[in-house]
Residue frames as a rotation matrix with the C-alpha (Angstrom) as fourth column:
UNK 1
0.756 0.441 -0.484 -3.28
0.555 -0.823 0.117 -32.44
-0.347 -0.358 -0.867 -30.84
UNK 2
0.284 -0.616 0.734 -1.37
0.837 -0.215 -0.504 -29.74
0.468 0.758 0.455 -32.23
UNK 3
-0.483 -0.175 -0.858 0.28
0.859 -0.284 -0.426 -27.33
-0.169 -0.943 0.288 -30.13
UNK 4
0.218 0.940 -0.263 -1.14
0.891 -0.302 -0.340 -24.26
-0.399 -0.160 -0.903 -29.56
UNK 5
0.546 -0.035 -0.837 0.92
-0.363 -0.910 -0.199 -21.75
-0.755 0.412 -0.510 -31.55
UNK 6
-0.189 -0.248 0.950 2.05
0.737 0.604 0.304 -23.19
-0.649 0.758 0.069 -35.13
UNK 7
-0.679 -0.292 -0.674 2.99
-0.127 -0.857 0.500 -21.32
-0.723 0.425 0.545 -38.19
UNK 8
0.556 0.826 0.093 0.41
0.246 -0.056 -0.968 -20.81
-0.794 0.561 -0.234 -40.90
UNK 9
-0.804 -0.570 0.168 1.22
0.253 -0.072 0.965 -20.69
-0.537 0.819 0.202 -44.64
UNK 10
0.041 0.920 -0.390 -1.60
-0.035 -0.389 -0.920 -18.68
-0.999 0.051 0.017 -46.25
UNK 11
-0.769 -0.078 0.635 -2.82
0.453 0.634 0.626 -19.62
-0.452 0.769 -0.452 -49.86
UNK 12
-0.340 0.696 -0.633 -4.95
-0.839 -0.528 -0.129 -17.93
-0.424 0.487 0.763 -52.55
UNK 13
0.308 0.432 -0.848 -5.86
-0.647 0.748 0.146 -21.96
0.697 0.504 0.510 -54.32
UNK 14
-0.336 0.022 -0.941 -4.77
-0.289 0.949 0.125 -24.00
0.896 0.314 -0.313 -51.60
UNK 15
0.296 0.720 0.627 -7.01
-0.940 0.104 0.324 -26.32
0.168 -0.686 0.708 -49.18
UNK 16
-0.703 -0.545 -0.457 -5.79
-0.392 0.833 -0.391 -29.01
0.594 -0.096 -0.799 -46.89
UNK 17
0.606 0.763 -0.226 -7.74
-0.526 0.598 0.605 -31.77
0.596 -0.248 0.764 -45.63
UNK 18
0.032 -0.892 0.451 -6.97
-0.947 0.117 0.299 -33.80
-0.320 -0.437 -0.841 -43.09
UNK 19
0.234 -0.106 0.966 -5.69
0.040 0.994 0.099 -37.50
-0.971 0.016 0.237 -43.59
UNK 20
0.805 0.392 0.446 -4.91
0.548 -0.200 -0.812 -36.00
-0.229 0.898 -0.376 -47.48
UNK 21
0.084 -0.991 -0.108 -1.37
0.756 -0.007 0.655 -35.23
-0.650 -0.137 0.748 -48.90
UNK 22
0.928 0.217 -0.302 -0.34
0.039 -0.865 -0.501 -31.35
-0.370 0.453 -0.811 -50.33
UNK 23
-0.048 -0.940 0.339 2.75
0.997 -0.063 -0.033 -31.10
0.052 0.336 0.940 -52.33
UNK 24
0.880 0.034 -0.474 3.66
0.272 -0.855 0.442 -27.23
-0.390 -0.518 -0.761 -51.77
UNK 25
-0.113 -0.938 0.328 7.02
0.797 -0.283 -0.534 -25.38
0.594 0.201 0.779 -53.62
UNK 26
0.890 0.346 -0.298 7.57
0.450 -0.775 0.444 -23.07
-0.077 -0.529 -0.845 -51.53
UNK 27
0.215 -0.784 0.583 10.15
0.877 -0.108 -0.468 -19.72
0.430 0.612 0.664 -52.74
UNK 28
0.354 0.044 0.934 9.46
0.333 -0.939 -0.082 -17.10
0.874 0.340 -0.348 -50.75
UNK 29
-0.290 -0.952 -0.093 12.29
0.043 0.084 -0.996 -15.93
0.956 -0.293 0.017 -48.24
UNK 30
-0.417 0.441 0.795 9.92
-0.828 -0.545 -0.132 -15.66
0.376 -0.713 0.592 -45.46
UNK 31
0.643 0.706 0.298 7.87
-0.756 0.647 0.100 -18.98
-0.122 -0.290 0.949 -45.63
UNK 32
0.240 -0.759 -0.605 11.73
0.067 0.635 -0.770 -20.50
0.968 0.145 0.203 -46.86
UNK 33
-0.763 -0.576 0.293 12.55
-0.298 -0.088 -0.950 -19.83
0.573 -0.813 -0.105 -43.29
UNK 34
0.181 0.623 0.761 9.41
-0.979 0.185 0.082 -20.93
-0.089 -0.760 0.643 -41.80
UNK 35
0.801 0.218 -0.557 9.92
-0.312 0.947 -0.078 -24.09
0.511 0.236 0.827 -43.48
UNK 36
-0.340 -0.823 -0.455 13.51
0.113 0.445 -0.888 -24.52
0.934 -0.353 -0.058 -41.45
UNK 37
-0.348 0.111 0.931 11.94
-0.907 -0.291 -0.305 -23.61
0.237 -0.950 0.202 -38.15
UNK 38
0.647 0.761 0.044 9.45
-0.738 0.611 0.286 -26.39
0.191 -0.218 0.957 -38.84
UNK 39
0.572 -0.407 -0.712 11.97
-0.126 0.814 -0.567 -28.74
0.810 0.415 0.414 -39.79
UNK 40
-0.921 -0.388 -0.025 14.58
0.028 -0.001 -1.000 -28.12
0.388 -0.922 0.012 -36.40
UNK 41
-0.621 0.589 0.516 10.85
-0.750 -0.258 -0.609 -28.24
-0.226 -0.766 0.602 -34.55
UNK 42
-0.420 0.277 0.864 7.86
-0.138 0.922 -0.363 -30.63
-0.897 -0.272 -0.348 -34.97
UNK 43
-0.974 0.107 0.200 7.75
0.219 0.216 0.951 -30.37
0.059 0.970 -0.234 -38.82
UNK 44
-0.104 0.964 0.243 3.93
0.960 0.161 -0.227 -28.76
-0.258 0.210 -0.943 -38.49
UNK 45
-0.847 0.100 0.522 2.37
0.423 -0.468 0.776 -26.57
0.322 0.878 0.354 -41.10
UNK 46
0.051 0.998 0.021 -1.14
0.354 0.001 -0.935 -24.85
-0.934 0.055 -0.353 -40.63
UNK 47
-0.970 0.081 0.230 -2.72
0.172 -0.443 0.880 -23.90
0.173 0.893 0.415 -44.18
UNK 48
-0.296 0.878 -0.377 -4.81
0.616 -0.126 -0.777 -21.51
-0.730 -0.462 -0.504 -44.35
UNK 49
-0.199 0.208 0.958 -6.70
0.975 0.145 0.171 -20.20
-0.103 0.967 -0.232 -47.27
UNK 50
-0.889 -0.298 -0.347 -6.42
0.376 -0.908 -0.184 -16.01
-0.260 -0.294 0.920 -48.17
UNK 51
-0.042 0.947 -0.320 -9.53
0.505 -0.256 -0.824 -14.01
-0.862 -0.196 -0.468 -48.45
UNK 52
0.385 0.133 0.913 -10.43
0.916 -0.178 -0.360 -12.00
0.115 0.975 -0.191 -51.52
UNK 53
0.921 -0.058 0.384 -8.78
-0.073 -0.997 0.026 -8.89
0.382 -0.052 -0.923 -52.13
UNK 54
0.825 -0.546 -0.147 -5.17
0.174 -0.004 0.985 -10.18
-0.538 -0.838 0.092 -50.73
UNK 55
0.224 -0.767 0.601 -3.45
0.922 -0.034 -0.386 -8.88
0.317 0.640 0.700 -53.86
UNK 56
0.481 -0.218 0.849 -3.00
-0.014 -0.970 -0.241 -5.39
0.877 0.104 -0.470 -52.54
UNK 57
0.264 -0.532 0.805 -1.13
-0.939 -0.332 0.088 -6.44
0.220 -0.779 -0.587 -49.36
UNK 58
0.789 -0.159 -0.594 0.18
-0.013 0.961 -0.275 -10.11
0.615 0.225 0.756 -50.18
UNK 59
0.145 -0.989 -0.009 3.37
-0.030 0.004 -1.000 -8.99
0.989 0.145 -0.029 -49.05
UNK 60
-0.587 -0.173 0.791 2.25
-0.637 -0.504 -0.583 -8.21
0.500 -0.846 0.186 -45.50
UNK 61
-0.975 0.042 0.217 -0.76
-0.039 0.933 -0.357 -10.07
-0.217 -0.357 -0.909 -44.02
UNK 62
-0.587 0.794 0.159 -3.83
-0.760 -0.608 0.232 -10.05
0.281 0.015 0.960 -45.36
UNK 63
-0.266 0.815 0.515 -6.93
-0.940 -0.101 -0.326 -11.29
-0.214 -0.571 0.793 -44.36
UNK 64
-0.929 -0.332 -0.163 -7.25
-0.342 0.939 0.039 -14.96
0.140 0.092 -0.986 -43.93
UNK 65
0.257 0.966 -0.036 -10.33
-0.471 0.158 0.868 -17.20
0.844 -0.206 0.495 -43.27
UNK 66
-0.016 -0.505 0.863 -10.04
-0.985 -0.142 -0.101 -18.44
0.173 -0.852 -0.495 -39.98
UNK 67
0.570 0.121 0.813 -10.60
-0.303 0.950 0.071 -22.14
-0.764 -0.286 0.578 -40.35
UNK 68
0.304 -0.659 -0.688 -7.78
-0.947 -0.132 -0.292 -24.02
0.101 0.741 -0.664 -41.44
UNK 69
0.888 -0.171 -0.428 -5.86
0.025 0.945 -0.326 -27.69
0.460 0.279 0.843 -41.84
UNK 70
0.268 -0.951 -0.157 -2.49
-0.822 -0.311 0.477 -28.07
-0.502 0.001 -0.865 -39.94
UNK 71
0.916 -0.056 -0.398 -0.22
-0.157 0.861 -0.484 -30.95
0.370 0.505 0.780 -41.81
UNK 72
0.318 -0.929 0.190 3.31
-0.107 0.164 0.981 -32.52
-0.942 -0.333 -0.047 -40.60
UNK 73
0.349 -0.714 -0.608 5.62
-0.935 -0.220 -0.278 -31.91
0.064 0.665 -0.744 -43.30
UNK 74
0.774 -0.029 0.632 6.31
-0.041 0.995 0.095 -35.76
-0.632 -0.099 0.769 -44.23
UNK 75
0.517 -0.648 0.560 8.85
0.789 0.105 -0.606 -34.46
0.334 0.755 0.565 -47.28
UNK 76
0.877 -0.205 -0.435 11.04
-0.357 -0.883 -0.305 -31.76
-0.321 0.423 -0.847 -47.74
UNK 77
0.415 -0.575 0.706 13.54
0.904 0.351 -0.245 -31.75
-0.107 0.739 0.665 -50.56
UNK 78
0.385 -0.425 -0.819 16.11
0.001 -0.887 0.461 -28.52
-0.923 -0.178 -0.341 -50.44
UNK 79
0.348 -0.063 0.936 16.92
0.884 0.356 -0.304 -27.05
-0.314 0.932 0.179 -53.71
UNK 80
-0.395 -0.918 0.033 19.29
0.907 -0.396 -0.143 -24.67
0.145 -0.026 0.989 -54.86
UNK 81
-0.256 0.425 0.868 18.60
-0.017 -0.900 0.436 -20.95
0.967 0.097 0.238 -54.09
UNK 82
-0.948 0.274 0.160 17.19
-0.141 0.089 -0.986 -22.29
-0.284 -0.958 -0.046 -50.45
UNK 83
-0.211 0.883 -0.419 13.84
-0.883 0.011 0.468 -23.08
0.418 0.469 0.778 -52.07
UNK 84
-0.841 -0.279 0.464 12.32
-0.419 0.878 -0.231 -25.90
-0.343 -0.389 -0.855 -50.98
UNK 85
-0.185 0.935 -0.304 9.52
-0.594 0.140 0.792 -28.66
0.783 0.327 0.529 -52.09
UNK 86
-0.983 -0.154 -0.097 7.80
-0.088 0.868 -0.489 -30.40
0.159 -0.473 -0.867 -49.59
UNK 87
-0.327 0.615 -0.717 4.70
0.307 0.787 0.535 -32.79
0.894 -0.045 -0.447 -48.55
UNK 88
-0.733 0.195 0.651 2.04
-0.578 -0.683 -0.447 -32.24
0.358 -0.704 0.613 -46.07
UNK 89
-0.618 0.548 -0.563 -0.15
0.548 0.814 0.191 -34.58
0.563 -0.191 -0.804 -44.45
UNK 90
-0.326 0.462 0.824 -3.28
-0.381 -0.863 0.333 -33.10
0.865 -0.205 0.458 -43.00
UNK 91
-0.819 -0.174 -0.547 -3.48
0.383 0.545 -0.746 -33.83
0.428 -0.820 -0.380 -39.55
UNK 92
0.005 0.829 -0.559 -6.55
0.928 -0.212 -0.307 -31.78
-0.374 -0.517 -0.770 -37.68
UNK 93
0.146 0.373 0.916 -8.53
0.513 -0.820 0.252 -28.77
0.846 0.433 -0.311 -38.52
UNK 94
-0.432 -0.190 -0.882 -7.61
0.893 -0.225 -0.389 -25.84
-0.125 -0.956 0.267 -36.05
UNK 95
0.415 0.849 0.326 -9.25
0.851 -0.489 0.192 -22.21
0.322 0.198 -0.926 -35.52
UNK 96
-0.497 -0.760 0.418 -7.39
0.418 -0.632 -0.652 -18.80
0.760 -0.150 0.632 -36.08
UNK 97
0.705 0.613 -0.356 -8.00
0.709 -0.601 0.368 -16.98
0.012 -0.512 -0.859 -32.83
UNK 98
0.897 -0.258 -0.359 -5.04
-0.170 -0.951 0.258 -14.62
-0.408 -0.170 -0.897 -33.41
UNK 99
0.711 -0.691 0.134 -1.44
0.299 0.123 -0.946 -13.75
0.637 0.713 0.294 -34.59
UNK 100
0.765 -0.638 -0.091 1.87
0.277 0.197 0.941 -13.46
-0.582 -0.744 0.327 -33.53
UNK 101
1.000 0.021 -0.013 4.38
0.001 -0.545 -0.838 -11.04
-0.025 0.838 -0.545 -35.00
UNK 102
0.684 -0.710 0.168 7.56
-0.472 -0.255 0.844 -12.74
-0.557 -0.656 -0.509 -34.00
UNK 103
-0.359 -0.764 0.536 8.91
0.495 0.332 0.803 -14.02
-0.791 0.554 0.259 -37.06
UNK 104
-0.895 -0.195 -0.400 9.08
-0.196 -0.636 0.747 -12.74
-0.400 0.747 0.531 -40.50
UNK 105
-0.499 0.825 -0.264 6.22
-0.159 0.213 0.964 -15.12
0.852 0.523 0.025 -41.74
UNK 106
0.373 0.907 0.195 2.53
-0.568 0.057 0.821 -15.77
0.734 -0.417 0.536 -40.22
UNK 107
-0.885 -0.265 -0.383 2.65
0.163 0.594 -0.788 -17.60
0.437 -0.760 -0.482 -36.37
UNK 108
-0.402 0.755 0.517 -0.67
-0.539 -0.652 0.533 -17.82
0.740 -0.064 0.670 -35.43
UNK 109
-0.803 0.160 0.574 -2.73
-0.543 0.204 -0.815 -18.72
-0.247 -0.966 -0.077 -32.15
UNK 110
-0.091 0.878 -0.470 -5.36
-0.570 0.341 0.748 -21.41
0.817 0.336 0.469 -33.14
UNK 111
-0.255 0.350 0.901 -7.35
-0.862 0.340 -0.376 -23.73
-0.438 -0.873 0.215 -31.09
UNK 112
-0.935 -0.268 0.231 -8.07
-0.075 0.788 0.611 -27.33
-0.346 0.554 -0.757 -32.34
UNK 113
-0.085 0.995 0.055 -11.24
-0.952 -0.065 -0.298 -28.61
-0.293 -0.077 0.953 -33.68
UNK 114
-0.643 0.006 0.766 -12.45
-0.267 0.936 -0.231 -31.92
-0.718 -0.353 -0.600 -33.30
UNK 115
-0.404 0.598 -0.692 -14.39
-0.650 0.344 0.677 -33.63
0.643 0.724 0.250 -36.44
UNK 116
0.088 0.484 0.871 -17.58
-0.869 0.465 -0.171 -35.80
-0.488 -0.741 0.461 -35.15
UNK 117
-0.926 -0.052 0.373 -17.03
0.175 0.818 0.548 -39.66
-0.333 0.573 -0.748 -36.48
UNK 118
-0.488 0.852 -0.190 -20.16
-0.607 -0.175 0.775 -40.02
0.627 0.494 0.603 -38.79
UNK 119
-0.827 0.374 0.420 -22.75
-0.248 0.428 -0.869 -41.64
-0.504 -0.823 -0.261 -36.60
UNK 120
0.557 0.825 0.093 -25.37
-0.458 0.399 -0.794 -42.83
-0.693 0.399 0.601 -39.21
UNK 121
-0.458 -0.589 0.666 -23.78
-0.021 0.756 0.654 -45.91
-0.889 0.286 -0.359 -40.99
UNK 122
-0.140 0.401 0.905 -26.50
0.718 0.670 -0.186 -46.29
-0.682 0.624 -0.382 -43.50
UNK 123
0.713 0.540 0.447 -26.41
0.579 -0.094 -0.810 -42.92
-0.395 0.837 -0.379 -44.58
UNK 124
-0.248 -0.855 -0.456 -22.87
-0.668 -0.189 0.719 -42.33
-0.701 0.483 -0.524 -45.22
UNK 125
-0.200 -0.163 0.966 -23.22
0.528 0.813 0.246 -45.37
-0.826 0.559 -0.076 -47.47
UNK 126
0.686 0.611 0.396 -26.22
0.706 -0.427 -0.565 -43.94
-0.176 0.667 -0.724 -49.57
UNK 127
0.779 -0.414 -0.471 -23.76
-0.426 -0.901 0.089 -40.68
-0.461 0.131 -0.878 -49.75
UNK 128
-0.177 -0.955 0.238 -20.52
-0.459 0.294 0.839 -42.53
-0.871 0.039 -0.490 -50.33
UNK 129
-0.247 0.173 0.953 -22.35
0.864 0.485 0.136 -45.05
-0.439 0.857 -0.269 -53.54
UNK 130
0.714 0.572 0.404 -23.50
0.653 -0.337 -0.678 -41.35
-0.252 0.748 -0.614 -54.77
UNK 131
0.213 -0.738 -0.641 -20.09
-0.739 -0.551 0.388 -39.46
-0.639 0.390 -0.662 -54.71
UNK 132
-0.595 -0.767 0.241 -18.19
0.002 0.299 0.954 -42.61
-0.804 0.568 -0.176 -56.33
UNK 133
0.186 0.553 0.812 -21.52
0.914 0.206 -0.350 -42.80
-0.361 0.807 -0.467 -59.03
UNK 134
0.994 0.002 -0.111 -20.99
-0.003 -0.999 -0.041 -38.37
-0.111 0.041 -0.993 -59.70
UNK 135
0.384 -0.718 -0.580 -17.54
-0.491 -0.691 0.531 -39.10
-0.782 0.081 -0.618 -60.05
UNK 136
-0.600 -0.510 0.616 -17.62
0.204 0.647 0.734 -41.98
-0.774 0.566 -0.284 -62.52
UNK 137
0.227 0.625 0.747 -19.46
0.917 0.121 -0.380 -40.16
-0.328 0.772 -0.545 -64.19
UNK 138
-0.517 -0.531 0.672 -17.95
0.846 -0.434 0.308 -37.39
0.128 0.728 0.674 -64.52
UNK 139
-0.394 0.546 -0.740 -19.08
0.520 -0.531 -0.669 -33.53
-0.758 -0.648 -0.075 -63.07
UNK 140
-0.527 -0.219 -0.821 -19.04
-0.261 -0.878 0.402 -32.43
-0.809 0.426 0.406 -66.55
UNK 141
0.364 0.920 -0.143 -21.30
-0.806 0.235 -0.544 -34.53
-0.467 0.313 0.827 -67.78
UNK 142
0.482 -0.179 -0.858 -19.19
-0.614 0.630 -0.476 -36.99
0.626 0.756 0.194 -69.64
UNK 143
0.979 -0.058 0.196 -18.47
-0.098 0.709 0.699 -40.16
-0.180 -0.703 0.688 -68.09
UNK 144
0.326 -0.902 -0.282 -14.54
-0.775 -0.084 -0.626 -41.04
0.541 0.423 -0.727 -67.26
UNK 145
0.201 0.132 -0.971 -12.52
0.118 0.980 0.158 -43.72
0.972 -0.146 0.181 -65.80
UNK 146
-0.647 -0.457 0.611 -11.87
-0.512 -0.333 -0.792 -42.54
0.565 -0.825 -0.019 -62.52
UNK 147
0.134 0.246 -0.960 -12.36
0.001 0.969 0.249 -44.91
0.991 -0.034 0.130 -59.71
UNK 148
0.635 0.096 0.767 -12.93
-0.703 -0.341 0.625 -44.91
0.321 -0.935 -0.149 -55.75
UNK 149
-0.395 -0.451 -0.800 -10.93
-0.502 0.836 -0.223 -47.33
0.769 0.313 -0.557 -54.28
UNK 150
0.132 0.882 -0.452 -13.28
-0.107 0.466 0.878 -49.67
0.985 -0.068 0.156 -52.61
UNK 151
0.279 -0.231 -0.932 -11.27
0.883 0.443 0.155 -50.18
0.377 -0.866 0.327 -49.39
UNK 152
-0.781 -0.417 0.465 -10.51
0.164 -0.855 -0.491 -46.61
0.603 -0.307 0.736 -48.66
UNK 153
-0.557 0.539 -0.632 -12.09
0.700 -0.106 -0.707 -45.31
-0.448 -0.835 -0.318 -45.34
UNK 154
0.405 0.768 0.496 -15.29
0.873 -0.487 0.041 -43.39
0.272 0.416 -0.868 -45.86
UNK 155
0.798 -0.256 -0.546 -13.42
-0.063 -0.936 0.345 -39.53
-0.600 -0.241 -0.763 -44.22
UNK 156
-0.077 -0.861 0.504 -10.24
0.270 0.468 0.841 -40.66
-0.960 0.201 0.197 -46.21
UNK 157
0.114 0.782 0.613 -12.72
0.937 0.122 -0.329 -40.51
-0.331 0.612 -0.718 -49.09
UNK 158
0.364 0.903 -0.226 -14.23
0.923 -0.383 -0.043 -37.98
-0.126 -0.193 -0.973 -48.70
UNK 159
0.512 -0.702 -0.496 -11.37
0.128 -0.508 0.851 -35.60
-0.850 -0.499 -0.170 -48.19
UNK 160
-0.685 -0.659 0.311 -9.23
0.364 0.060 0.929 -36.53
-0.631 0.750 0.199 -51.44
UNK 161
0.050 0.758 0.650 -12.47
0.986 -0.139 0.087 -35.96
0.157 0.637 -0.755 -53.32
UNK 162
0.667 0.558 -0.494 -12.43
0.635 -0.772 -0.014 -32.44
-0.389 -0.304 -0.870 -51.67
UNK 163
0.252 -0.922 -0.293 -9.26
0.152 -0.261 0.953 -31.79
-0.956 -0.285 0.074 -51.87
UNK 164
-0.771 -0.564 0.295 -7.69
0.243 0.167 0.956 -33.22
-0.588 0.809 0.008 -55.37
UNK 165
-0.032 0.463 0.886 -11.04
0.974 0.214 -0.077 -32.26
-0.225 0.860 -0.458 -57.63
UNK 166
-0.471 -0.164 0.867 -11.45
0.670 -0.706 0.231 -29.36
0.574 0.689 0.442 -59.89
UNK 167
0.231 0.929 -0.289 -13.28
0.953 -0.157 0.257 -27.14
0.193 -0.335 -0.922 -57.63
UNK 168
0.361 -0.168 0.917 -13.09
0.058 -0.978 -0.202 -23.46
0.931 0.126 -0.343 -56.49
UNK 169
-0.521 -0.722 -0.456 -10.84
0.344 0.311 -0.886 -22.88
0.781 -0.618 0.087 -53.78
UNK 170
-0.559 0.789 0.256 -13.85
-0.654 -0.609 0.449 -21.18
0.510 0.084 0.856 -52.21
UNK 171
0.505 0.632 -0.587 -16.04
-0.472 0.772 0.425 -24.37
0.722 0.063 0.689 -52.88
UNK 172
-0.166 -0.793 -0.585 -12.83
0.158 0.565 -0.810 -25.92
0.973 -0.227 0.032 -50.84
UNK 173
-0.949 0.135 0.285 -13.02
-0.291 -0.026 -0.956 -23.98
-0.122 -0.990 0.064 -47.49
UNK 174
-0.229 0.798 0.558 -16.78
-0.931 -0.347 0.113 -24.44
0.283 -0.493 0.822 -47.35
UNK 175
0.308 -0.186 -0.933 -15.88
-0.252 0.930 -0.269 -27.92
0.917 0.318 0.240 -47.42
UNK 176
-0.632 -0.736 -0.244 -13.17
0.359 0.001 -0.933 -27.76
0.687 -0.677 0.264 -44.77
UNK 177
-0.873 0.127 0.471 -15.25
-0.475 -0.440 -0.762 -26.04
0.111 -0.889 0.445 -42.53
UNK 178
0.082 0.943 -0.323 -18.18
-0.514 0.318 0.797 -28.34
0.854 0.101 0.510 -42.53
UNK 179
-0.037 -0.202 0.979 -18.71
-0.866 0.495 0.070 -30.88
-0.499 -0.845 -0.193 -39.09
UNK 180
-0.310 -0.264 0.914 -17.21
-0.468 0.879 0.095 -33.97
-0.828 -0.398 -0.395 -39.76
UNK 181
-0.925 -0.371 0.085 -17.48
-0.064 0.372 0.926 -36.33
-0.375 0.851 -0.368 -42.76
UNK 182
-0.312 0.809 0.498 -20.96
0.869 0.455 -0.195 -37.23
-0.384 0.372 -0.845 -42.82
UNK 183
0.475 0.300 -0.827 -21.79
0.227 -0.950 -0.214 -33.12
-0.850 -0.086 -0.520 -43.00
UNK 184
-0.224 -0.752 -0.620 -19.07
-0.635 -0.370 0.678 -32.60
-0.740 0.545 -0.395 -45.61
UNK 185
-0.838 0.148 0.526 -19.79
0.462 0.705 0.538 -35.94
-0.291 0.694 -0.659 -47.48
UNK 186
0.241 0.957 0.160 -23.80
0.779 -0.093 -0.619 -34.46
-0.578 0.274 -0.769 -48.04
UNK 187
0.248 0.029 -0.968 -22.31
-0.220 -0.972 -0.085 -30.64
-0.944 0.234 -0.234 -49.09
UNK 188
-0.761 -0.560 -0.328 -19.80
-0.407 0.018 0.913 -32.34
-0.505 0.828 -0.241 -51.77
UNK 189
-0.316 0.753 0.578 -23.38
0.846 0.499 -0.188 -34.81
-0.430 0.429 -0.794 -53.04
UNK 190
0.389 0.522 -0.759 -24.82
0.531 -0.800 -0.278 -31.19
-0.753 -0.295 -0.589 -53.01
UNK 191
0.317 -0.623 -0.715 -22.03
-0.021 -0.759 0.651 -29.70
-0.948 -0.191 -0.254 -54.68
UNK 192
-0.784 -0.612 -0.105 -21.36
-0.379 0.337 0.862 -31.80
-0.492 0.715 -0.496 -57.67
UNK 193
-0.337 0.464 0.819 -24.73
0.831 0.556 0.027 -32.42
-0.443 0.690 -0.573 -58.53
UNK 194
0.715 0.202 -0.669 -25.46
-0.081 -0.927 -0.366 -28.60
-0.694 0.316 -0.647 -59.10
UNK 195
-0.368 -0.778 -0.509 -22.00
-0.693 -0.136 0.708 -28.92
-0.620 0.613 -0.489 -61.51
UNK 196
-0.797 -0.028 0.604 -23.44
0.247 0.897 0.367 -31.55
-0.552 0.442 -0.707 -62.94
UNK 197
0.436 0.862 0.260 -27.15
0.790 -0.227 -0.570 -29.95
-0.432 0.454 -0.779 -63.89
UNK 198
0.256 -0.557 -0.790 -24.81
-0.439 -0.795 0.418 -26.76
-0.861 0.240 -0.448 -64.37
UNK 199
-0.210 -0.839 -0.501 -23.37
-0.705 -0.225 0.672 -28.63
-0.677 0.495 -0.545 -67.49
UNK 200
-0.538 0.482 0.692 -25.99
0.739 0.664 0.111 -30.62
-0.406 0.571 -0.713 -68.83
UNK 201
0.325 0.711 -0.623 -27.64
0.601 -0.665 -0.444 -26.89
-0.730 -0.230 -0.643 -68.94
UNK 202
-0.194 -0.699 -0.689 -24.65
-0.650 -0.434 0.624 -25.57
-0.735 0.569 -0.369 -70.97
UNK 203
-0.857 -0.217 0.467 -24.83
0.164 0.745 0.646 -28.78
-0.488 0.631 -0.603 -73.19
UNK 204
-0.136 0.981 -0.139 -28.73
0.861 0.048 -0.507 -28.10
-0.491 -0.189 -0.851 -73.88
UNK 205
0.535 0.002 -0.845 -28.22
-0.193 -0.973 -0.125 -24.15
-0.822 0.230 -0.521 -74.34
UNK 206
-0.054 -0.461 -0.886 -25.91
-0.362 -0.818 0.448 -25.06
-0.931 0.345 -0.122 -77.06
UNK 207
-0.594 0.425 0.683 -27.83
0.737 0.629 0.249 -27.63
-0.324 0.651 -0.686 -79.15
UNK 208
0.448 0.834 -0.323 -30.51
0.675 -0.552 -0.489 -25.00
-0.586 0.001 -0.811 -79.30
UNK 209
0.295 -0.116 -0.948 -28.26
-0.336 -0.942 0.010 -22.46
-0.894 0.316 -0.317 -80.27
């Protein structure tokens, strides 16, 4: 469980999963100081992903989506200037229900949310043999060597796939905000075969032309 007020690090491209590791540079003199709080405290992150339109008030707070990823900060490497890189492990999805304007950066009020374990065995499978077939093959139509590793857990899975592929950071939260793996595991089947007809369509259109 994560406690109930926990700083937030808002992101225009990034989406954390949980069980799923974020490298993160982080330079700016606000989110450099959130990152010592964490560190003298229980080293947790929330990331949360910025709505469109948050160039014109980046500097201040804009508008966030409210479902987000916290992670425990598993690295952090100080580097000159006070910059720091560091590592996130996603740890549970939590829900913004408000802010807190006592520090320079974002402290927000979230509530956890509990993922349901998948409860149909036979059709995670059928899902799980059609992500690792959609990714050895490639969303772009050409086939590559990329490989599932067989012994990884089926949410484990599922997650890196969300996380680490090419997708729109968009395509990400609707991802993140899905119930639980089996729900998320059908959107990403969903998701990548439409990229997939999407670019056999492009391939097609330009034989013709």
């Amino acid at each position: 469980m994560i406690t109930p007020v926990i700083p937030i690090f808002p992101l225009p491209t990034a989406v954390l999963f949980p069980h799923v590791f974020l490298p993160l540079h982080v330079f700016e003199p606000r989110y450099r100081e959130m990152v010592e709080d964490a560190l003298q405290a229980d080293r947790i992150i929330g990331m949360t992903l910025l709505r469109p339109g948050w160039e014109l008030e980046y500097e201040g707070r804009p508008p966030i989506y409210p479902i987000g990823c916290a992670g425990l900060m598993t690295h952090a490497e100080r580097l000159p200037g006070g910059r720091f890189n560091i590592v996130l492990r996603g740890l549970q999805k939590f829900r913004v229900l408000g802010e807190d304007a006592g520090r320079s950066y974002r402290l927000a009020r979230v509530e956890s949310i509990q993922e349901p374990a998948p409860a149909d065995g036979d059709a995670m499978r059928v899902l799980r043999q059609r992500l690792e077939a959609l990714v050895a093959g490639g969303t772009n139509g050409a086939t590559t060597d990329a490989a599932v590793p067989s012994a990884m857990p089926d949410e484990e899975l599922v997650n890196a796939l969300a996380q680490y592929m090419e997708l729109e950071p968009i395509e990400k939260q609707a991802l993140l905000e899905c119930d639980g793996c089996l729900d998320r595991s059908r959107s990403l089947v969903e998701l990548l075969e439409m990229k997939v007809l999407a670019a056999r369509q492009r391939g097609q259109s330009r034989r013709v032309q």
